[in-house]
VOTINU-543966 format. One record per residue (C-alpha): residue in three letters; chain; x, y, z. Coordinates in nm, 3 decimals. Layout:
BEGIN
atom residu=ALA; chaine=A; X=X; Y=Y; Z=Z;
...
END
This chain:
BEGIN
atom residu=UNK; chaine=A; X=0.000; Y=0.000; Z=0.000;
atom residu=UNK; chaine=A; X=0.111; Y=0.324; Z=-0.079;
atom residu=UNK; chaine=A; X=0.104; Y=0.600; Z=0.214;
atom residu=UNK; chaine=A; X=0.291; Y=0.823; Z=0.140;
atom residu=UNK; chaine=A; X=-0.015; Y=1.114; Z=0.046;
atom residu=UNK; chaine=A; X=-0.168; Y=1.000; Z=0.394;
atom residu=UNK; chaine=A; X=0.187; Y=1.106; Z=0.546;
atom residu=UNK; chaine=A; X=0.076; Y=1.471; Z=0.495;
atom residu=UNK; chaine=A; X=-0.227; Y=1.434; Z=0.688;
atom residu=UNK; chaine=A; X=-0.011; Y=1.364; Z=1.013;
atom residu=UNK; chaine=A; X=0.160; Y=1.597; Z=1.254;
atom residu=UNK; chaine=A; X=0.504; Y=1.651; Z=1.168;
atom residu=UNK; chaine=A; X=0.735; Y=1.401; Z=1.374;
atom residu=UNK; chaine=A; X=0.442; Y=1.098; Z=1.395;
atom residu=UNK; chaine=A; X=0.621; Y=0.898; Z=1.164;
atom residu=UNK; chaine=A; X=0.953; Y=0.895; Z=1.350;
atom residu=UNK; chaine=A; X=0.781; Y=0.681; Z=1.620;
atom residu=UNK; chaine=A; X=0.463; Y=0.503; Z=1.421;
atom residu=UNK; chaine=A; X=0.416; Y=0.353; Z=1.112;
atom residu=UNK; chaine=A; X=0.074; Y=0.368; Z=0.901;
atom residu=UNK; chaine=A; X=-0.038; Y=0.016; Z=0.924;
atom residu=UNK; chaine=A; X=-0.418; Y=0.097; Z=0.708;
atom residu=UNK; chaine=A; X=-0.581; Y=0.340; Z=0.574;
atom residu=UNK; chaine=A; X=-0.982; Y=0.271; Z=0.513;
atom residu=UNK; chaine=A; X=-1.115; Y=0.550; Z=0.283;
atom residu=UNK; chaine=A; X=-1.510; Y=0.657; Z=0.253;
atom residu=UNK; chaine=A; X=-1.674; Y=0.926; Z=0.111;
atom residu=UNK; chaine=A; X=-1.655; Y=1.168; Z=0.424;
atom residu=UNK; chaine=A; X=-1.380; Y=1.069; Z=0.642;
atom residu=UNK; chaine=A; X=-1.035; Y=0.903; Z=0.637;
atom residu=UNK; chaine=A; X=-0.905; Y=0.659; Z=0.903;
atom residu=UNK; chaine=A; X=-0.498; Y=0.640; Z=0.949;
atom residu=UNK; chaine=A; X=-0.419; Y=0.319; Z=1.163;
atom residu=UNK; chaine=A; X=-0.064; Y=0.386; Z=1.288;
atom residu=UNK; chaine=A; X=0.168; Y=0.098; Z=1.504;
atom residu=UNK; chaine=A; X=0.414; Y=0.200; Z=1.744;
atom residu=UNK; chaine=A; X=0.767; Y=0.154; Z=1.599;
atom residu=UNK; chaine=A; X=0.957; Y=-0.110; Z=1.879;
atom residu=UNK; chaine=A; X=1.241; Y=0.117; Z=1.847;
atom residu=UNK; chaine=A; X=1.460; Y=0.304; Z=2.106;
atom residu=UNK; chaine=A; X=1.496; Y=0.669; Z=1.987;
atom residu=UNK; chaine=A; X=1.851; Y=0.778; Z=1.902;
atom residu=UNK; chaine=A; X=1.863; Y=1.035; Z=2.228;
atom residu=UNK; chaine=A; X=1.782; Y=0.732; Z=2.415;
atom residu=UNK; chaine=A; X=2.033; Y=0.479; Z=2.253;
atom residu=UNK; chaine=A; X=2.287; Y=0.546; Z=2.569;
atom residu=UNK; chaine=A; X=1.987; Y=0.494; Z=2.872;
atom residu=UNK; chaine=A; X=1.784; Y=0.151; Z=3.006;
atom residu=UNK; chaine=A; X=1.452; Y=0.216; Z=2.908;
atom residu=UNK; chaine=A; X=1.113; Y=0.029; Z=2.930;
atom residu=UNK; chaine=A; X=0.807; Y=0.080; Z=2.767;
atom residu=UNK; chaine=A; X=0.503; Y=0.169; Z=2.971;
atom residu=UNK; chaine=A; X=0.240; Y=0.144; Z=2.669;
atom residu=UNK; chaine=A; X=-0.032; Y=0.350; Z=2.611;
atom residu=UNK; chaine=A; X=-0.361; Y=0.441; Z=2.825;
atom residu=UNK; chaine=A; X=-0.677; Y=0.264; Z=2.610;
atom residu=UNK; chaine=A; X=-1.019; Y=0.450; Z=2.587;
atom residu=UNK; chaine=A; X=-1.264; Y=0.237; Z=2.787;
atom residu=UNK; chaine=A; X=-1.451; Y=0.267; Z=2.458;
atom residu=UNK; chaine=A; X=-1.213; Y=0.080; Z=2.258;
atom residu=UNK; chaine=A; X=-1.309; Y=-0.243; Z=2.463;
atom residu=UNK; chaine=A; X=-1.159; Y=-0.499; Z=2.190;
atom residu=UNK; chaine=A; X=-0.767; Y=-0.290; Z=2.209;
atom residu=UNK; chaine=A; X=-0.576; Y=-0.442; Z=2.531;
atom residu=UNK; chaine=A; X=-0.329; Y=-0.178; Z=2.711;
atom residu=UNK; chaine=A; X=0.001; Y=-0.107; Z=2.543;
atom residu=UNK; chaine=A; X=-0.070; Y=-0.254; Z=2.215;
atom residu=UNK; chaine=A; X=0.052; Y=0.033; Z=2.035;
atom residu=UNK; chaine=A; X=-0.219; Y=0.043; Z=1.764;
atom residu=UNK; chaine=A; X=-0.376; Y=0.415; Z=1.719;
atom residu=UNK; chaine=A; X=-0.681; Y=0.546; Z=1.457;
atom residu=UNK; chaine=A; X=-0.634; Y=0.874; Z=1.375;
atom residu=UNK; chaine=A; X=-0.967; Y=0.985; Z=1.192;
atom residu=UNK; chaine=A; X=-1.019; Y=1.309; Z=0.984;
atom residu=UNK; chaine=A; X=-1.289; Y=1.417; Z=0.799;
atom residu=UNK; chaine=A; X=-1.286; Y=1.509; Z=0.363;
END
């Protein structure tokens, strides 16, 4: 899949730490799936460091904690 259009949607920086894993396309919104790159940042390299994962909305029932997998939705 190409995603490199969808890049431009996203905040500078996202893409240093995520990666777009899907895009699902309809005719009013766009959904960016991103995964969490299981890589230590260069400023880190040096330093012991463990990952704490990420908070989940309660309304995302089927996403365990610290699974790394985002949905960032915007609309056309």
């Amino acid at each position: 899949m190409d995603n490199n259009g969808y890049r431009l949607l996203l905040p500078e920086g996202t893409l240093d730490y995520f990666i777009i894993s899907d895009v699902k396309e309809s005719a009013s919104e766009i959904v960016i799936y991103l995964e969490e790159k299981n890589e230590v940042p260069k400023e880190y390299a040096g330093m012991k460091v463990e990952s704490k994962g990420f908070y989940v909305d309660p309304k995302k029932a089927g996403q365990k904690a610290g699974s790394g997998k985002w949905a960032i939705k915007t609309k056309c």
